[in-house]
C-alpha positions as CSV (number, residue, x, y, z in Angstrom):
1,X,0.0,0.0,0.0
2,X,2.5,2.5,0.1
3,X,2.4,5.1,-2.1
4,X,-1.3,4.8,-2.6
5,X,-3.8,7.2,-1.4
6,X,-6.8,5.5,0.2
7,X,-10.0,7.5,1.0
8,X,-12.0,5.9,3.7
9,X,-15.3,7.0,3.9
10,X,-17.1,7.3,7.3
11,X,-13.6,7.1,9.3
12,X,-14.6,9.2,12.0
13,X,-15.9,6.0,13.9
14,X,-16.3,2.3,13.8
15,X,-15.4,0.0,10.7
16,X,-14.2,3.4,8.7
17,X,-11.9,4.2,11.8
18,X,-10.4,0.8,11.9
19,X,-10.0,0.7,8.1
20,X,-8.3,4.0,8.2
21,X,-5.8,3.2,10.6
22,X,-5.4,-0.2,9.0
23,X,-4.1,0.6,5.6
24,X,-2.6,3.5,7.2
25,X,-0.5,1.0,9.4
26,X,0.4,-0.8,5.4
27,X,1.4,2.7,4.5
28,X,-1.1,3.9,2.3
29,X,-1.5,8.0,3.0
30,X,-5.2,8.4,4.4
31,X,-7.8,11.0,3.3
32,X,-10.4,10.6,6.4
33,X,-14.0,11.5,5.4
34,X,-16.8,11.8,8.2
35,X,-19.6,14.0,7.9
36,X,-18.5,15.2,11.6
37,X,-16.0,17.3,11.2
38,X,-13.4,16.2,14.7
39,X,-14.2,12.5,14.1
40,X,-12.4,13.0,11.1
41,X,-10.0,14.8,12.1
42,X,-9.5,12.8,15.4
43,X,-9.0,9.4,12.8
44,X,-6.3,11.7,10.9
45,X,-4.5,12.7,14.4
46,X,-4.2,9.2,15.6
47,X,-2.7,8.4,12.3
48,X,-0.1,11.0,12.2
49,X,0.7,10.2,15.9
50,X,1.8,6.9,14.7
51,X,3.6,8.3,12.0
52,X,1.7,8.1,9.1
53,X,0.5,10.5,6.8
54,X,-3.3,12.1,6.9
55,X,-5.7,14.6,6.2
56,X,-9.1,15.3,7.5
57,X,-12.5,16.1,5.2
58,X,-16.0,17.1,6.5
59,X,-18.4,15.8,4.0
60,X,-21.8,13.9,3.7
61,X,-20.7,11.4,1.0
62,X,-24.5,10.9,-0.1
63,X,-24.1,14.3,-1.1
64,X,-21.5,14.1,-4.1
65,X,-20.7,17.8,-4.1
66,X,-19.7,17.9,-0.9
67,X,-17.0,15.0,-1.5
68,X,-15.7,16.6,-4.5
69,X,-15.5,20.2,-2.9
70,X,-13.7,18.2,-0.3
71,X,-11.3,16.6,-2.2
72,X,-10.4,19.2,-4.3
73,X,-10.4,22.1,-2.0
């Protein structure tokens, strides 16, 4: 996984947080999306702290705009 960029959708909490820090821990870098804005940038913290490479996005991914304005903000 390293050198890939994984976006892990809902990774503020539960399966999204554990997937997050999981490919995180393979290496992948981690774009963390949550529609609560601190969950995801909590799962993006924790990720750093153990020395990988994150960023945090607010977003409601049923709302597609939002993921893109996200992404490419």
């Amino acid at each position: 996984m390293k050198d890939r960029l994984a976006i892990v959708t809902g990774a503020g909490s539960g399966i999204g947080y554990a997937t997050a820090l999981a490919l995180a821990s393979r290496g992948a870098r981690i774009a963390a999306i949550d529609i609560d804005a601190d969950s995801a940038s909590a799962t993006a913290d924790s990720i750093r702290k153990a020395g990988g490479v994150a960023a945090s996005y607010r977003a409601d991914v049923s709302r597609a705009a939002e993921v893109h304005a996200a992404l490419t903000a």
